[in-house]
VOSE-892252 format. One line per 2 residues: their letters; for each residue x, y, z of C-alpha. Coordinates in steps of 0.2 Angstrom, whole numbers, plus 5000, padded with zeros to 4 digits. Layout:
BEGIN
a> X/Y/Z; ...
//
This chain:
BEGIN
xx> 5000/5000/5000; 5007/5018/4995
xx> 5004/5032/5010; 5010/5050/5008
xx> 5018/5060/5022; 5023/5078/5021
xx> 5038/5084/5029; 5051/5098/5024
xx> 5069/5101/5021; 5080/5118/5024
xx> 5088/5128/5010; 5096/5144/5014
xx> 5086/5150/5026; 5071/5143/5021
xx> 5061/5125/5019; 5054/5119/5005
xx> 5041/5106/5005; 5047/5088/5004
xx> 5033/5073/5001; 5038/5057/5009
xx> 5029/5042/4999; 5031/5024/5007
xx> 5027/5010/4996; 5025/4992/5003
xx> 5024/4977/4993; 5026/4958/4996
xx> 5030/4954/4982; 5051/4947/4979
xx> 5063/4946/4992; 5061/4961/5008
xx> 5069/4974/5004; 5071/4994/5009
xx> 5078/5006/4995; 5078/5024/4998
xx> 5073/5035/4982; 5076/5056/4979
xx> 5093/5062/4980; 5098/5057/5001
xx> 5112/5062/5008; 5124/5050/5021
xx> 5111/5054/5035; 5095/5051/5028
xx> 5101/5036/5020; 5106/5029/5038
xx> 5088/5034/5043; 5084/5016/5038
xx> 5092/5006/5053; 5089/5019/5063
xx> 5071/5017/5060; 5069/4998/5059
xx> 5076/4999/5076; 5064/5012/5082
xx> 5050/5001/5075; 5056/4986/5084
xx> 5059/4991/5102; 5042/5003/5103
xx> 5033/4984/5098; 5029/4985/5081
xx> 5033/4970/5070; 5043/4977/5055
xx> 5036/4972/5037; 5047/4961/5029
xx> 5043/4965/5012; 5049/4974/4998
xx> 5049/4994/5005; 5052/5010/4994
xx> 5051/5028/4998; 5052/5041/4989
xx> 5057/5058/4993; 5049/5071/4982
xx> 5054/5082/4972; 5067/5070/4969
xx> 5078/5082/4962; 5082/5091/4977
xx> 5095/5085/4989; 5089/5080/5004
xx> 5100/5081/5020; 5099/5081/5039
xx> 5091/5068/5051; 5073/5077/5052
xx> 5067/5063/5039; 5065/5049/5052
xx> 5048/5052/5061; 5039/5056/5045
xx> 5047/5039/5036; 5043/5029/5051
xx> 5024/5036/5052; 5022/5034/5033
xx> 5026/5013/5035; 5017/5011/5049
xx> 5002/5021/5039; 5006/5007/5025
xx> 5001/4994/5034; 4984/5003/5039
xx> 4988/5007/5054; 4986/5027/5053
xx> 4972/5036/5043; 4979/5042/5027
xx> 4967/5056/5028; 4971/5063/5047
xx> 4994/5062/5040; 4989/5073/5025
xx> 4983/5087/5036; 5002/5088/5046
xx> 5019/5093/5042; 5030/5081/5051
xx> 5050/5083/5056; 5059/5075/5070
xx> 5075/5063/5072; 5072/5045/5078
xx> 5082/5037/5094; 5084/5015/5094
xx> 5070/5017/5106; 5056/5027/5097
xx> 5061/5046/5107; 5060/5060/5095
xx> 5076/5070/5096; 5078/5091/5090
xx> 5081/5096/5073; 5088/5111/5067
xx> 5079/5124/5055; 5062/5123/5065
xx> 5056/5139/5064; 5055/5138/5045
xx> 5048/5123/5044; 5034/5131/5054
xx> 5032/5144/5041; 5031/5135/5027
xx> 5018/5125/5033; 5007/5140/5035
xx> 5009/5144/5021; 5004/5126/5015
xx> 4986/5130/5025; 4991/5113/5034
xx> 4982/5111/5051; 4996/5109/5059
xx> 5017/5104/5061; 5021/5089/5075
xx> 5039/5091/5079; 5050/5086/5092
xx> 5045/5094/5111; 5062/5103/5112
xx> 5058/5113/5097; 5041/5118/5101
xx> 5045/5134/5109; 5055/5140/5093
xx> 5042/5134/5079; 5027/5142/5089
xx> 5032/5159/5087; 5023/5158/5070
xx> 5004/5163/5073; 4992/5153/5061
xx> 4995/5136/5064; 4995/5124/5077
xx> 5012/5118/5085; 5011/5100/5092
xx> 5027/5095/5102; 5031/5076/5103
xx> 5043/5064/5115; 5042/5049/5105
xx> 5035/5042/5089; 5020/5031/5100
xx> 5014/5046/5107; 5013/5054/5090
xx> 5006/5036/5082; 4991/5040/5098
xx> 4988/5057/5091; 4986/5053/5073
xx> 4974/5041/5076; 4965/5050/5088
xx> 4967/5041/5105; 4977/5054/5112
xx> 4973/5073/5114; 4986/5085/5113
xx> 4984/5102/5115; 4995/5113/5103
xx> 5009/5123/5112; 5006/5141/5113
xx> 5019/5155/5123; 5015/5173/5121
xx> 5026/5181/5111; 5024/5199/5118
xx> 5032/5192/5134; 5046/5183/5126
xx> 5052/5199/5117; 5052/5205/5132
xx> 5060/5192/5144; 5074/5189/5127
xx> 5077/5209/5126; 5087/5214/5143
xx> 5108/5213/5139; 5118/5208/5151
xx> 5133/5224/5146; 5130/5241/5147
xx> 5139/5257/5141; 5141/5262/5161
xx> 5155/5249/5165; 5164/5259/5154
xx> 5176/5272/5161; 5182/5287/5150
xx> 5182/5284/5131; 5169/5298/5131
xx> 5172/5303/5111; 5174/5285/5107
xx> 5158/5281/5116; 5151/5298/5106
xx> 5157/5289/5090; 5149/5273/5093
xx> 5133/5282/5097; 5133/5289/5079
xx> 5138/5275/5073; 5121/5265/5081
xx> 5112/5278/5076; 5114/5278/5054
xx> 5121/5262/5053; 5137/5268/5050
xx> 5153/5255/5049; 5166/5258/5062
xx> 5185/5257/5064; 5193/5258/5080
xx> 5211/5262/5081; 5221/5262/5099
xx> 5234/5252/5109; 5231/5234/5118
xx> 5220/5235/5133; 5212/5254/5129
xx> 5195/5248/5129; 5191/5242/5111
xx> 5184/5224/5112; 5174/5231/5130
xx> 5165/5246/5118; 5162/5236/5104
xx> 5153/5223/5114; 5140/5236/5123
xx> 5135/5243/5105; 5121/5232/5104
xx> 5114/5237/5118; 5112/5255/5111
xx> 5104/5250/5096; 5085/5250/5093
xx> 5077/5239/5102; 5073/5222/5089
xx> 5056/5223/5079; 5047/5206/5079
xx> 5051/5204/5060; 5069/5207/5063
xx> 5070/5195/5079; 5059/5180/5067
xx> 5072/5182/5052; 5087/5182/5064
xx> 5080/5166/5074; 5078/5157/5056
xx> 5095/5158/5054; 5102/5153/5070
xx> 5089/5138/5071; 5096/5133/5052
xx> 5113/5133/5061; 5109/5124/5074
xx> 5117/5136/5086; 5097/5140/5095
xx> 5097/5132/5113; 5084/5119/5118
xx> 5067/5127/5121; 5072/5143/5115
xx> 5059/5152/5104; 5066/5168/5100
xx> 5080/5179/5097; 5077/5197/5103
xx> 5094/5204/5108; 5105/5211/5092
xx> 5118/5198/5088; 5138/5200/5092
xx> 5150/5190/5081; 5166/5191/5085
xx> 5176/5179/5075; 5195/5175/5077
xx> 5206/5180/5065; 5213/5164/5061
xx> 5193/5160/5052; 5193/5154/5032
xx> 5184/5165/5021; 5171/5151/5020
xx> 5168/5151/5038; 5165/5169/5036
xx> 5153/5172/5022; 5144/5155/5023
xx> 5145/5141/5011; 5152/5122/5012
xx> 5149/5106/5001; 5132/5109/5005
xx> 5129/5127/5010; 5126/5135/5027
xx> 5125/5154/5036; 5144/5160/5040
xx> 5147/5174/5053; 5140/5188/5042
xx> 5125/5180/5041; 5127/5175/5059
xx> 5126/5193/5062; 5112/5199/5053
xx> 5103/5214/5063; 5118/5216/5074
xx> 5136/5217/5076; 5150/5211/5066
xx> 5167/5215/5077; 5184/5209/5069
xx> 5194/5211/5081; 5215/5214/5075
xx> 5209/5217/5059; 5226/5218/5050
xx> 5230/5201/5057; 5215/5193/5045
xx> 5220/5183/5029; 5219/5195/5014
xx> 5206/5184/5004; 5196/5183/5021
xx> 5193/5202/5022; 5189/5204/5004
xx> 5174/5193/5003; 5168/5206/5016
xx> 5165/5216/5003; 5148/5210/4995
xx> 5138/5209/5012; 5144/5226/5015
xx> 5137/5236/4999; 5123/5224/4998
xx> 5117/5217/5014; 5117/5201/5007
xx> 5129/5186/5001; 5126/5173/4988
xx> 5134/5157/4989; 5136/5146/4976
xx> 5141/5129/4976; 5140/5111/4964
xx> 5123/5106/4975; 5114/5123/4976
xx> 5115/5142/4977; 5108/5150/4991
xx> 5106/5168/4997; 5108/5173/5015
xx> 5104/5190/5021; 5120/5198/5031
xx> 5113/5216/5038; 5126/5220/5050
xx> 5134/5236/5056; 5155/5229/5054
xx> 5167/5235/5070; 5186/5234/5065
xx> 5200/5237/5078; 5218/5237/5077
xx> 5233/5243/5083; 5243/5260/5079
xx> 5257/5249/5075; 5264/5230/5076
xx> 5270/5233/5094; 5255/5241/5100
xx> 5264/5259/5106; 5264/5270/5091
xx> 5257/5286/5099; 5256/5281/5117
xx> 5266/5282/5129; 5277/5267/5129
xx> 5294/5267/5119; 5288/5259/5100
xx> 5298/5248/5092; 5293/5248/5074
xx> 5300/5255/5059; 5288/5267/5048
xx> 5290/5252/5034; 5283/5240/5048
xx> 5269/5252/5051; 5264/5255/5032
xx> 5266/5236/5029; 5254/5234/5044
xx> 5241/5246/5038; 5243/5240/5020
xx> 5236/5221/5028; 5220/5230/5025
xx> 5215/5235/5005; 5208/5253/5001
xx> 5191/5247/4994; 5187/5238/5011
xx> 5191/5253/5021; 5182/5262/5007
xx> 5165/5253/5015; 5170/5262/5035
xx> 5163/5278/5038; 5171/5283/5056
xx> 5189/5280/5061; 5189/5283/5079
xx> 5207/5286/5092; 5206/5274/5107
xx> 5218/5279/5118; 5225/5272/5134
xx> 5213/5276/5150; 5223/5286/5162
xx> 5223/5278/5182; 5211/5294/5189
xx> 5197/5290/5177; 5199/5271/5180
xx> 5199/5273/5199; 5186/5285/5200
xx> 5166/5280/5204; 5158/5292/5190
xx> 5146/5281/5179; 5144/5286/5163
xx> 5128/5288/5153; 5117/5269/5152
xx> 5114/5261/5136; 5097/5264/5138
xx> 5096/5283/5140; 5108/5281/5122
xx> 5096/5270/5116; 5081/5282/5115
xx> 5094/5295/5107; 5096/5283/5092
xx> 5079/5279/5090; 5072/5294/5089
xx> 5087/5298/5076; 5082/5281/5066
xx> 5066/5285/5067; 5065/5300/5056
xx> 5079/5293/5046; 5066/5278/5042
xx> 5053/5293/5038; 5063/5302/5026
xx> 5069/5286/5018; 5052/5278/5017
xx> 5053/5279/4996; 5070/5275/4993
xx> 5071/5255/4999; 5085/5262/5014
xx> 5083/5263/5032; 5099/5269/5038
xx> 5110/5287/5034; 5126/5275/5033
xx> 5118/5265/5017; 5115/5280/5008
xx> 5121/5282/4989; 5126/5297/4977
xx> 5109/5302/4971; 5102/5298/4990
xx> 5113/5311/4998; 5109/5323/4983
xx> 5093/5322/4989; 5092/5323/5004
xx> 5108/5331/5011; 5103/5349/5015
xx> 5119/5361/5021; 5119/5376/5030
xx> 5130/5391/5021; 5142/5391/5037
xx> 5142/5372/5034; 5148/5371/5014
xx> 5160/5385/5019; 5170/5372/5033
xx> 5166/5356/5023; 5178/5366/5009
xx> 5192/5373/5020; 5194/5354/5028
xx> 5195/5348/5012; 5207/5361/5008
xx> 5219/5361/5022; 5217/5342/5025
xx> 5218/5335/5007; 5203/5324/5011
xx> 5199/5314/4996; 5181/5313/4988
xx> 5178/5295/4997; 5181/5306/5013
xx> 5168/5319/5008; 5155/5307/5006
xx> 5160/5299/5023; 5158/5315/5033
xx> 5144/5321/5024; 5134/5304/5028
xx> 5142/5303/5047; 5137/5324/5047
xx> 5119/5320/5043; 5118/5308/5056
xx> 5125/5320/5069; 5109/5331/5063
xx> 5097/5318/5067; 5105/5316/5085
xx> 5101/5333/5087; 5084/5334/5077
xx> 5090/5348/5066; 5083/5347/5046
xx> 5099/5357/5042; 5115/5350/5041
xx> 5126/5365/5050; 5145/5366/5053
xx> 5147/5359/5073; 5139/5342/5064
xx> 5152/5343/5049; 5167/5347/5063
xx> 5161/5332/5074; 5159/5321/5058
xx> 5178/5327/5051; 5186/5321/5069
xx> 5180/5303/5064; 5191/5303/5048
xx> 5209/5300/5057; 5214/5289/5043
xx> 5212/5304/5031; 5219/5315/5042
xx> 5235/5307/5044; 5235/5304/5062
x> 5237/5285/5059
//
């Protein structure tokens, strides 16, 4: 007898429905084939299941079975595959309506005796069985949490594949797991740093703020043990607060990883990737044989921190490049081609030099070769993509010893929303949320300058020799400045402010 099952597998970031049919016949020798492109772990799935099937009591068919996973030319990977091959034999054999496994989307891993274990890439299973109309998913009870975020569809967690054979045929009731999702932003919001643990650094903290506030990519240049990594780790928790959309499309992602915690449902704090400079490029920007999220995607919504920036492979850095001017990154490889989104605001830090001491004051050992060299690690069209250069210098012992606490990340916060907000308002037409992803014909548009304003703007570029790329910078970090303050009007403290964040440019490197 042939039963259908419906289950899904995860490209990208999303699922695409897979149909598991199971065909049983006693005619020739007892056999079990495996049909529609499996990888290693689905083809394993069989003794897995035979065993499963066995030690819950139920006689295993010796006959001739076939399943077919359709379309069969899409590769299907990953260990979710058991529960809905096991329920479509046992449905074979008549013992499960084929009508009541038609109106479910089924995933869960099988143990040797019958548990269901958690799966990765929940969540959008859940959404594309809404958008099948299906009454509902049956998934493993760890990832009940996670796929029940998604309003419209009943989520019905499960421990072992009896308990799930008693609610398809109806003997047991299960109510579908519901959590409020109103209370979860809330509980998953609160970040554990804040911007008062930090002592001094007031014009790096000021930099930061502007760089929360129009998305703008920042690099931080100062000696070991100034306070970079500390900063960089507490600018989450100035940007605005997650939107429900934003924390859904961040939680696919992680949940496709694998990275989400059992009976987590969402993500609602911005993300902080900091990866080690030793990673591959693939590591970075996602892919493998069979493709998955790298650290940019990792990142999406949050913040990207490369900590000894000059210290990455070359290659590594340049595939930075593409997420960075599109807020995306393709991947293409010999099984599939897949898009991840990768939104992230990128913090960079380095030293002044190879020993850590140009500029402070500590005796520096290097030569000014070793220094270009050094700063030569990272290419002109990569820093092409960072608006602010900000000094981090050494904390002096009076500002670390005394008990002043600066401004809390939260007071910041309402600054930079308020700023987002009417940069979300003036940009409402032109498919940009953020002053830092503005192009040419966007700041034509909308970048207004006071007469006092153009006049600095033109002596700095004077007196400075600041390149065109640098005009641009400050006139996107100026505007944002502006929005801080809630003027319309670009004017000249803005432009001053926003030409102290070009130290590259002006040759205090």
């Amino acid at each position: 007898m042939l039963s259908k099952v419906l289950s899904a597998c995860v490209y990208g970031i999303d699922a695409h429905t897979v149909e598991v049919e199971v065909d049983i016949t006693s005619k020739g020798l007892p056999h079990f084939s495996m049909v529609g492109l499996p990888d290693a772990t689905v083809k394993e799935s069989r003794d897995r299941i035979k065993a499963a099937l066995k030690n819950i009591g139920f006689n295993f068919p010796l006959k001739q079975i076939t399943v077919n996973l359709a379309p069969a030319d899409l590769k299907k990977e990953g260990s979710s595959f058991d529960l809905p091959i096991a329920v479509g034999i046992i449905a074979s054999e008549n013992l499960i309506p084929s009508d009541t496994i038609s109106e479910y989307m089924l995933a869960g891993e099988l143990s040797l005796d019958g548990k269901i274990k958690p799966i990765r890439g929940a969540l959008p299973i859940a959404l594309e069985a809404k958008r099948l109309g299906l009454k509902g998913v049956i998934l493993p009870k760890e990832n009940a949490a996670e796929a029940a975020v998604v309003s419209g569809i009943d989520i019905f967690s499960m421990n072992s594949l009896p308990e799930t054979i008693e609610f398809l045929n109806g003997i047991a009731k299960t109510e579908p797991f519901s959590i409020d999702i109103s209370a979860v932003m809330s509980e998953n919001s609160e970040y554990e740093d804040d911007f008062s643990d930090v002592k001094g650094q007031e014009h790096a903290k000021r930099a930061l703020e502007v760089a929360a506030a129009g998305s703008h990519n920042v690099l931080m240049i100062g000696p070991p043990g100034s306070g970079k990594t500390m900063l960089a780790k507490r600018l989450p928790t100035i940007l605005p607060p997650m939107t429900f959309e934003e924390a859904l499309e961040t939680t696919k992602i992680h949940s496709v990883a694998g990275l989400l915690k059992n009976n987590q449902s969402l993500l609602a704090t911005r993300p902080f990737r900091s990866p080690h400079h030793t990673i591959s490029d693939v590591a970075l920007i996602g892919g493998g044989q069979t493709p998955k999220p790298g650290e940019v995607s990792m990142a999406h919504h949050g913040i990207l921190f490369l900590d000894e920036l000059p210290e990455f492979k070359r290659n590594v850095l340049e595939v930075l490049r593409q997420p960075l001017e599109n807020g995306y990154v393709t991947v293409s490889r010999a099984a599939a081609t897949v898009t991840y989104p990768s939104q992230f605001v990128m913090i960079g830090a380095l030293n002044p030099c190879p020993c850590g001491n140009f500029g402070s004051q500590h005796q520096c050992t290097c030569t000014p070769n070793m220094i270009n060299r050094y700063r030569s690690r990272v290419s002109g069209p990569l820093m092409d993509r960072i608006d602010i250069h900000v000094d981090v210098s050494a904390v002096p012992y009076k500002e670390l010893s005394n008990d002043y606490s600066g401004e809390r990340s939260e007071t910041i916060r309402q600054r930079v929303t308020e700023a987002r907000e009417r940069q979300l308002k003036r940009f409402k037409d032109d498919k940009i949320f953020a002053n830092g992803q503005m192009k040419t014909r966007h700041m034509k548009k909308h970048c207004r300058l006071a007469e006092d304003a153009h006049g600095l703007l033109d002596a700095a570029m004077q007196r400075l020799g600041l390149s065109a790329r640098a005009y641009s910078r400050i006139l996107k970090v100026s505007m944002t400045i502006a929005d801080l303050e809630g003027s319309e009007i670009i004017r000249s403290h803005h432009v001053s402010e926003a030409i102290q964040y070009r130290t590259l440019d002006r040759g205090q490197f």
